[in-house]
Legacy VTK file of the C-alpha trace (Angstrom):
# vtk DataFile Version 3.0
C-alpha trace
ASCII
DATASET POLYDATA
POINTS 437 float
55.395 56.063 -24.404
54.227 53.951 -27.052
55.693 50.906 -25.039
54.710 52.177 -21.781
50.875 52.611 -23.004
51.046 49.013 -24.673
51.874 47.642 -21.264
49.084 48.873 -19.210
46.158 47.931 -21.924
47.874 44.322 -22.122
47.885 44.807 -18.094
44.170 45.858 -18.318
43.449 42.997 -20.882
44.678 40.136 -18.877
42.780 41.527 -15.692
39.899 40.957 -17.816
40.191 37.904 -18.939
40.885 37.053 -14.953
37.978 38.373 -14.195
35.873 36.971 -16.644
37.686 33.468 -15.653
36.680 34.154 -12.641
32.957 34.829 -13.142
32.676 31.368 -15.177
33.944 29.694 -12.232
31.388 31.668 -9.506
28.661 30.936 -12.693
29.846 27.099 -12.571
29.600 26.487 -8.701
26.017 28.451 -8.287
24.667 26.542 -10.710
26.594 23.377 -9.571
25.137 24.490 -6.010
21.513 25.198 -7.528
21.733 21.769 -9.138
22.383 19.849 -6.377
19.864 21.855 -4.567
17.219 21.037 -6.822
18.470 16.995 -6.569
18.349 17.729 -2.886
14.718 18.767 -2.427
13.506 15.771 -5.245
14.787 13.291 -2.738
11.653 12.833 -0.552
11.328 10.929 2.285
8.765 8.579 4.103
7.824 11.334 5.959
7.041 13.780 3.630
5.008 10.611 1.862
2.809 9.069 4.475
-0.635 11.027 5.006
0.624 13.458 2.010
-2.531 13.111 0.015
-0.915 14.322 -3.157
1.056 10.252 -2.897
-2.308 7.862 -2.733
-1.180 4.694 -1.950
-2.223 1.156 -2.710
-1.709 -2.462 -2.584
-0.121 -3.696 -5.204
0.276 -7.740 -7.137
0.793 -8.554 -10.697
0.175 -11.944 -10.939
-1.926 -12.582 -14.430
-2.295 -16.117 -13.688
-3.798 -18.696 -11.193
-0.018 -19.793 -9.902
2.612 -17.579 -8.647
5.394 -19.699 -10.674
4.069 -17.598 -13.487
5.656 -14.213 -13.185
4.983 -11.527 -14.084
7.446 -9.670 -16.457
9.250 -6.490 -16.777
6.670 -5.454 -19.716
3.118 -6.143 -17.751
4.629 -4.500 -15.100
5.193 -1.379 -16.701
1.862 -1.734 -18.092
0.566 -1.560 -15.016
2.736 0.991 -13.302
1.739 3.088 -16.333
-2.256 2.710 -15.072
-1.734 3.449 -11.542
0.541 6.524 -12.526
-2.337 7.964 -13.970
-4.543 6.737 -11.157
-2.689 9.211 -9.170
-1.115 6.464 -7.421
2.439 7.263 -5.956
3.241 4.460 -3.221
2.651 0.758 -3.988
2.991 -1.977 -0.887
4.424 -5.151 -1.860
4.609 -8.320 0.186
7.730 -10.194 -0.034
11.236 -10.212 -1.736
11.786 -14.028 -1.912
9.961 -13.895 -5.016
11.005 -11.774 -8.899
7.860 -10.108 -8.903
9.526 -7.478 -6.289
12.794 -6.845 -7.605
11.263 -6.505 -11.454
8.597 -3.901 -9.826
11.946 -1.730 -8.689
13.672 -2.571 -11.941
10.487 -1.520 -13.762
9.881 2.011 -11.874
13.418 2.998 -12.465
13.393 2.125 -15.850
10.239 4.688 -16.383
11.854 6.991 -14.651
14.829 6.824 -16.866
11.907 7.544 -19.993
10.227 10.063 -18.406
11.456 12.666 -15.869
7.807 13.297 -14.754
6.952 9.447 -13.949
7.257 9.508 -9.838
6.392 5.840 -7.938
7.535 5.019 -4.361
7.771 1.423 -2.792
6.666 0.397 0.952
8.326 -3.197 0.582
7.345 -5.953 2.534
9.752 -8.380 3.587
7.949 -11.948 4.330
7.920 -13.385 8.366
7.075 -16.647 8.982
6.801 -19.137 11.775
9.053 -22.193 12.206
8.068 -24.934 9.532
4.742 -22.588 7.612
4.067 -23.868 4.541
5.638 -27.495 5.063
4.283 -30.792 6.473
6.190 -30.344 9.637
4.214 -29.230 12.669
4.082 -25.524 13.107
6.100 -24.018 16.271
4.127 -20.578 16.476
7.374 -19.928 19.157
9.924 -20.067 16.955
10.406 -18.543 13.161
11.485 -20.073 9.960
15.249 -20.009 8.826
14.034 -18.543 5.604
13.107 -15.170 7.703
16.774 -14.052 7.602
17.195 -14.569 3.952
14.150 -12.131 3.066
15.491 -9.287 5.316
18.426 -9.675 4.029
17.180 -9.399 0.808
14.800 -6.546 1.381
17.935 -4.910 2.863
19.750 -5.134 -0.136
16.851 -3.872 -2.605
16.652 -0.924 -0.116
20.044 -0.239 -0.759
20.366 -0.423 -4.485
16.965 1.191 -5.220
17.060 3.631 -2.117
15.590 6.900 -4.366
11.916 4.419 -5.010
11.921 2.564 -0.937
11.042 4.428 1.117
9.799 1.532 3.921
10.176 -1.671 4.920
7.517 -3.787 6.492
8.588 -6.726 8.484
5.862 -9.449 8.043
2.537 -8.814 6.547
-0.635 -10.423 9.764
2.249 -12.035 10.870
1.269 -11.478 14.366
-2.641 -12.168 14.364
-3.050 -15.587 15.628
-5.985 -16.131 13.239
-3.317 -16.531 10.495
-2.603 -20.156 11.698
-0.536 -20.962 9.048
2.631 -19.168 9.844
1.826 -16.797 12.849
4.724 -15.766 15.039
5.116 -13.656 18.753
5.604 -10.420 18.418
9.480 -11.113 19.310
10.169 -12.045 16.270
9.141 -8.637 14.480
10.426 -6.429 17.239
13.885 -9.041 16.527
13.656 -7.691 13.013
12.581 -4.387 12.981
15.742 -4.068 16.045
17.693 -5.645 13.374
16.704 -2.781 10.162
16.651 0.195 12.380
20.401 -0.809 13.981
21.210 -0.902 10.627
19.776 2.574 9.938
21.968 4.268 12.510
24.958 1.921 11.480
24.619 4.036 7.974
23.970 0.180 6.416
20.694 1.841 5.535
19.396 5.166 4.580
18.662 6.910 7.479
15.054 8.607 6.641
14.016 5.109 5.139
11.141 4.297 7.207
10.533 0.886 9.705
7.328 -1.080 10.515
5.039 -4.017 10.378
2.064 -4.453 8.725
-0.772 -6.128 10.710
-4.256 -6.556 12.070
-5.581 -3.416 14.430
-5.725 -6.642 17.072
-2.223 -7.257 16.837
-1.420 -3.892 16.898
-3.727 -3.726 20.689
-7.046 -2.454 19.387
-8.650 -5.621 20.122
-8.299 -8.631 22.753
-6.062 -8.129 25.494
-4.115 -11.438 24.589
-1.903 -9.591 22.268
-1.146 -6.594 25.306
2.372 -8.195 25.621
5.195 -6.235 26.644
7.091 -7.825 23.472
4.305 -5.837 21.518
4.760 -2.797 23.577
8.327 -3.003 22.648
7.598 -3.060 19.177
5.280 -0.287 18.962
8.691 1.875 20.223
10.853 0.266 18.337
8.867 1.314 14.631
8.636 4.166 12.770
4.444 4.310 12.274
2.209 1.465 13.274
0.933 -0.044 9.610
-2.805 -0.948 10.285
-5.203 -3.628 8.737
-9.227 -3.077 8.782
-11.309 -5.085 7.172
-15.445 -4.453 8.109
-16.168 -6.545 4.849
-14.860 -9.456 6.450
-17.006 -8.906 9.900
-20.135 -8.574 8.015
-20.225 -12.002 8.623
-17.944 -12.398 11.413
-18.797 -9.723 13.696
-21.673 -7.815 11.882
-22.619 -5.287 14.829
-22.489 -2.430 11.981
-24.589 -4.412 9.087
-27.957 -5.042 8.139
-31.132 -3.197 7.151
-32.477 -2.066 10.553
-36.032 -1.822 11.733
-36.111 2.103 10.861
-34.484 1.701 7.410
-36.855 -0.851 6.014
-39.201 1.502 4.003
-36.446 3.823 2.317
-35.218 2.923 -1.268
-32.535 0.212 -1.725
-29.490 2.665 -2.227
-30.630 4.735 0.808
-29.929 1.790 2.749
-26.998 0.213 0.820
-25.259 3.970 1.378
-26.246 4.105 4.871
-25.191 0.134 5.467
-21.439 1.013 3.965
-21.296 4.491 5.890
-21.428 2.413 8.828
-18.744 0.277 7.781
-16.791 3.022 7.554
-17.271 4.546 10.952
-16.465 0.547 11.720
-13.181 0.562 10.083
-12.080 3.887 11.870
-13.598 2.952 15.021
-10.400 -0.119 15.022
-7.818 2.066 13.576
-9.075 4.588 16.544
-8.807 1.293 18.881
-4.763 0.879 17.820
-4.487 4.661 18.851
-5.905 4.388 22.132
-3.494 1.331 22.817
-1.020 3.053 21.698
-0.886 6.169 23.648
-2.003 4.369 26.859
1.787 2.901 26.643
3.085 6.418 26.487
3.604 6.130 22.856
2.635 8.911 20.064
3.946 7.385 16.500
1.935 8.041 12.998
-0.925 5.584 12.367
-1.734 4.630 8.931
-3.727 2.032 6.712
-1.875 -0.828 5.822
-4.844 -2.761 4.490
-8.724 -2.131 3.657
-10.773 -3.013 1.195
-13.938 -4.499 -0.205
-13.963 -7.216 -2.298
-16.517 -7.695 -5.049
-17.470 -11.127 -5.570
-17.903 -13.942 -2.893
-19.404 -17.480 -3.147
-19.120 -18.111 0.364
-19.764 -15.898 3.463
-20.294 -12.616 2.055
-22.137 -13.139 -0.898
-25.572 -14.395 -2.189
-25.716 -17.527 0.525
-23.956 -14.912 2.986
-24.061 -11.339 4.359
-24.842 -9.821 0.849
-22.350 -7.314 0.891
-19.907 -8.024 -1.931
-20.442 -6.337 -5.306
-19.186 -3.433 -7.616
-21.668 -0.756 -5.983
-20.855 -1.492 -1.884
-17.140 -1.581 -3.089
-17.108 1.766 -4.644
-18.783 3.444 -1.415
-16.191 1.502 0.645
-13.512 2.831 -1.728
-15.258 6.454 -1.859
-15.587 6.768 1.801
-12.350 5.449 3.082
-10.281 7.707 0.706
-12.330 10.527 1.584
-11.396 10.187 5.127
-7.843 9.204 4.928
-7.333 11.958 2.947
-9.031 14.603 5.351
-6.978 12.856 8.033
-4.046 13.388 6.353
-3.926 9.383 6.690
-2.406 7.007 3.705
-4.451 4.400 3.060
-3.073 1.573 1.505
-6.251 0.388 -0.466
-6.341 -3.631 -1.259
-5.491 -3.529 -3.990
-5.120 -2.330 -7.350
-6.068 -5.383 -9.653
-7.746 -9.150 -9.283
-5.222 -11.816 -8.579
-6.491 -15.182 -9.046
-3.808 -17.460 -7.856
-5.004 -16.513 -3.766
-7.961 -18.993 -4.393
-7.217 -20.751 -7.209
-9.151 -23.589 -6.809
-12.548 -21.278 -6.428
-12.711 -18.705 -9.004
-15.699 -17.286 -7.461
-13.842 -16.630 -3.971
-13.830 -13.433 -2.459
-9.871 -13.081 -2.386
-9.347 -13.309 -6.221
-12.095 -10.338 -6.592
-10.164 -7.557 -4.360
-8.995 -5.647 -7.307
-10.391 -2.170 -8.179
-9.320 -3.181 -12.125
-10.311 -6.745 -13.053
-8.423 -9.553 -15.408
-10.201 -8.245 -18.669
-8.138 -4.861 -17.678
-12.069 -3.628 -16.917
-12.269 -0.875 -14.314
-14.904 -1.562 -11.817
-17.546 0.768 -10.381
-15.070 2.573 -8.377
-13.029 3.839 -10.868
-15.333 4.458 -13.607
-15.294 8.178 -13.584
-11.700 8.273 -14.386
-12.540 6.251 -17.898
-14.813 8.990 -18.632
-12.416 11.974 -17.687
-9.688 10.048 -20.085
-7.187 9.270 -17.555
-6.686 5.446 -19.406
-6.575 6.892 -22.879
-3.664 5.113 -24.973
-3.037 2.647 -22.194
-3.812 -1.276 -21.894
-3.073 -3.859 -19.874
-2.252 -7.205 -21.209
-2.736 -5.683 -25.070
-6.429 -5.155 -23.632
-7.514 -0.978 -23.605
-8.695 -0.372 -20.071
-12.864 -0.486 -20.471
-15.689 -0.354 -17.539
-16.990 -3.505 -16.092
-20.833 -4.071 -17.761
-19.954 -1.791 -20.593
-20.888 1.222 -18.270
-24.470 0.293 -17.595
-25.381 1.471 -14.167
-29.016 -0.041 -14.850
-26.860 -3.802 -15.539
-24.834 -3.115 -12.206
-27.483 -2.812 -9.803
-29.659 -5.874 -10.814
-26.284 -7.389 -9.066
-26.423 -5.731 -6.308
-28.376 -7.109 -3.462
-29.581 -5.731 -0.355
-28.490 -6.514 2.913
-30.044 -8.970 5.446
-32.147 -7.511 7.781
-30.571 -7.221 11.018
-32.214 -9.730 13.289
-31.367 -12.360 10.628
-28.109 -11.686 11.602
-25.912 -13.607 13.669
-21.919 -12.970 15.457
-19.878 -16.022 14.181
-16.995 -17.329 15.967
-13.893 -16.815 13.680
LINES 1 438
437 0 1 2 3 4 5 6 7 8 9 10 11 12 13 14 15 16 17 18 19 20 21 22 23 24 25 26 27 28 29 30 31 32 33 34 35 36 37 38 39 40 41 42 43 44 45 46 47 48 49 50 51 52 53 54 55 56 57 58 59 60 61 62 63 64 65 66 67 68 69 70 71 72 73 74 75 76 77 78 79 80 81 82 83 84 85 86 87 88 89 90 91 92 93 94 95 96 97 98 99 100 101 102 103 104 105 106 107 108 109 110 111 112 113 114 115 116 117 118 119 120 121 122 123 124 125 126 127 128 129 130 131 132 133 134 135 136 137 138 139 140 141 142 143 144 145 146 147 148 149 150 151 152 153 154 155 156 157 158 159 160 161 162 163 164 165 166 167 168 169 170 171 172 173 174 175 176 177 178 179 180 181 182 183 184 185 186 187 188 189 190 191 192 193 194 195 196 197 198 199 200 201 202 203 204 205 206 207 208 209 210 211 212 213 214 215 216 217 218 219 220 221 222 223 224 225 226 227 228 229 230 231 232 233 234 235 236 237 238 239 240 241 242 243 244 245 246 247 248 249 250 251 252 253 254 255 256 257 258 259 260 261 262 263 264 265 266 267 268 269 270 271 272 273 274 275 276 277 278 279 280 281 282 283 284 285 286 287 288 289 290 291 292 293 294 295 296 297 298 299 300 301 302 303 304 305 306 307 308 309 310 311 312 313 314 315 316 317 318 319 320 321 322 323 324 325 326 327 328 329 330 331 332 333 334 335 336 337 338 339 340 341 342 343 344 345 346 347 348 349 350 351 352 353 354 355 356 357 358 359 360 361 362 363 364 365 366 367 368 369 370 371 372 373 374 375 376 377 378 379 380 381 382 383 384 385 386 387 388 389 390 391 392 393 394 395 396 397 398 399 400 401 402 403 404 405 406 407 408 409 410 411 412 413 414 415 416 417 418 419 420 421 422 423 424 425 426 427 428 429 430 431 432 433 434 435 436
């Protein structure tokens, strides 16, 4: 009996320890299931990005110095990773991959993610199209495209690839199609070449799949303007992407094309920000009016993709055409409207809008500090925040960070009154004149 009774409670013991065997294992696999679950849903895509306004985008360049052979390094670019971060900031554009900046700007988000968990930075990265001979002494062929085009997909492939949790698109060429950028301007057969190129490689599994395909360009170029570029090449292309990447730039056409600018005859008795407000309020309806214009192309070739900014912005300084001896309309107060108004719509819109850009790069004009392409930047080179973003000095959002060993300050130590003696008033409208570009 004794023997017998031994027998069953050893019986009964090991069908515990079975059992309770067999509960760790069910334990391990839910939460082996839960876990990659959790990995699962933190993998977002393009689409979940693009007009999410909870990932603001912007335009993004490092460069410190008035030459791109200067770098910049691992450490500034963490700095300023580190700033847009607590901009709110979740999807930078780049431009090309020819050059370190790129690859160091991946190297750099991963790296912070690796520090801190809650750090979260995407990457729409542009790969570089030219035409045959840009940039040499060789006569341009606007019909055929450089041999260096290859290399830069190729590269932009291969950062896509080893960094495909942070890209989430690739933009073949940046204006690469507008025929206003004579320098290296190609036909549209050349993107639509390209972008056929990525998106084979998508489906080939040589690329992620939900990694996202376009070209980033002038609304003309995209067929919201002359009917020059309404070539079936471009039609092709407009299929052939994932969302049409859009360019506006009113700033620019207050001198060019300034249908939208001036004080008019009913506006000449209010007070000077009445009409500055009601002058950039315009040039936002401008600005939407041309992304509209790509729309309407688009759909009259039976085409519905998402439409979103590429490029906008409002530069703050100009010595030429849009400043003092021009249309008037570059300084720290028009540029925070522009910034104010465009973000407010893009977000309602559910619209990202790839603001240009986050900070002043002087190397675009080096030889004229005062030109209106090295004063883009919502942050200047003294790591001052301009009118735009002075709010978010006040509510903290820079505390404990610098840029360049500099702590991030307001432009004109904060004086509003200092500001607006730099701000000038518009031309009145029949001073005005359309310029041929």
């Amino acid at each position: 009996m004794r023997h017998g009774k031994y027998q069953i409670r050893h019986s009964q013991g090991s069908f515990d320890l079975i059992r309770l065997f067999a509960l760790s294992i069910l334990s391990i696999i839910i939460l082996s299931c839960n876990s990659m679950e959790k990995e699962k849903k933190e993998i977002i895509t393009a689409a979940e990005i693009l007009g999410n306004p909870d990932y603001q985008a912007i335009s993004y360049g490092g460069y410190r110095h008035k030459t791109r052979d200067i770098q910049p390094t691992i450490e500034e670019l963490k700095e300023d990773l580190k700033i847009l971060h607590a901009m709110g900031i979740r999807i930078l554009r780049t431009y090309n991959v020819h050059l370190e900046e790129a690859s160091n700007l991946l190297k750099s988000i991963r790296a912070l993610k690796e520090e801190d968990n809650t750090f979260e930075m995407y990457i729409m990265l542009g790969a570089w199209i030219d035409c045959k001979n840009a940039w040499t002494h060789l006569p341009l062929d606007h019909n055929a495209e450089s041999e260096d085009n290859a290399i830069e997909i190729n590269r932009a492939v291969e950062l896509a690839n080893t960094y495909d949790d942070i890209v989430k698109v690739i933009a073949v060429g940046n204006e690469a199609m507008v025929k206003w950028a004579t320098s290296y301007y190609v036909q549209p057969w050349v993107i639509l070449k390209w972008v056929n190129h990525l998106q084979g490689l998508k489906s080939e599994g040589e690329l992620p799949s939900d990694i996202w395909i376009t070209s980033s360009d002038n609304f003309a170029s995209w067929g919201g303007g002359d009917a020059e570029y309404h070539v079936d090449d471009l039609n092709e292309l407009i299929k052939a992407v994932d969302f049409l990447s859009v360019h506006t730039y009113p700033m620019h056409d207050t001198h060019y094309n300034p249908q939208f600018w001036g004080v008019h005859p009913t506006e000449k008795d209010l007070e000077k920000e009445e009409i500055i407000n009601r002058a950039m309020v315009r040039s936002r309806d401008y600005a939407i009016e041309q992304y509209n214009s790509v729309i309407a192309y688009m759909k009259s070739i039976g085409e519905n993709k998402p439409v979103h900014i590429g490029e906008t912005g409002w530069a703050t300084h100009s010595s030429g055409y849009y400043g003092h001896n021009g249309s008037k309309a570059t300084d720290e107060y028009k540029s925070a409207l522009y910034h104010q108004l465009m973000r407010e719509w893009s977000n309602e819109n559910n619209v990202s809008c790839f603001y240009f850009e986050a900070f002043d790069e002087q190397w675009k004009d080096s030889a004229n500090p005062k030109g209106s392409e090295n004063h883009f930047g919502l942050i200047n080179l003294k790591s001052q925040v301009k009118y735009a973003l002075w709010d978010l000095v006040d509510k903290g959002i820079f505390d404990g960070l610098t840029r360049d060993g500099q702590p991030i300050t307001k432009t004109f130590g904060g004086d509003t009154s200092l500001l607006m003696q730099t701000v000038e008033m518009p031309p009145i409208v029949e001073h005005l004149q359309i310029v041929e570009k």
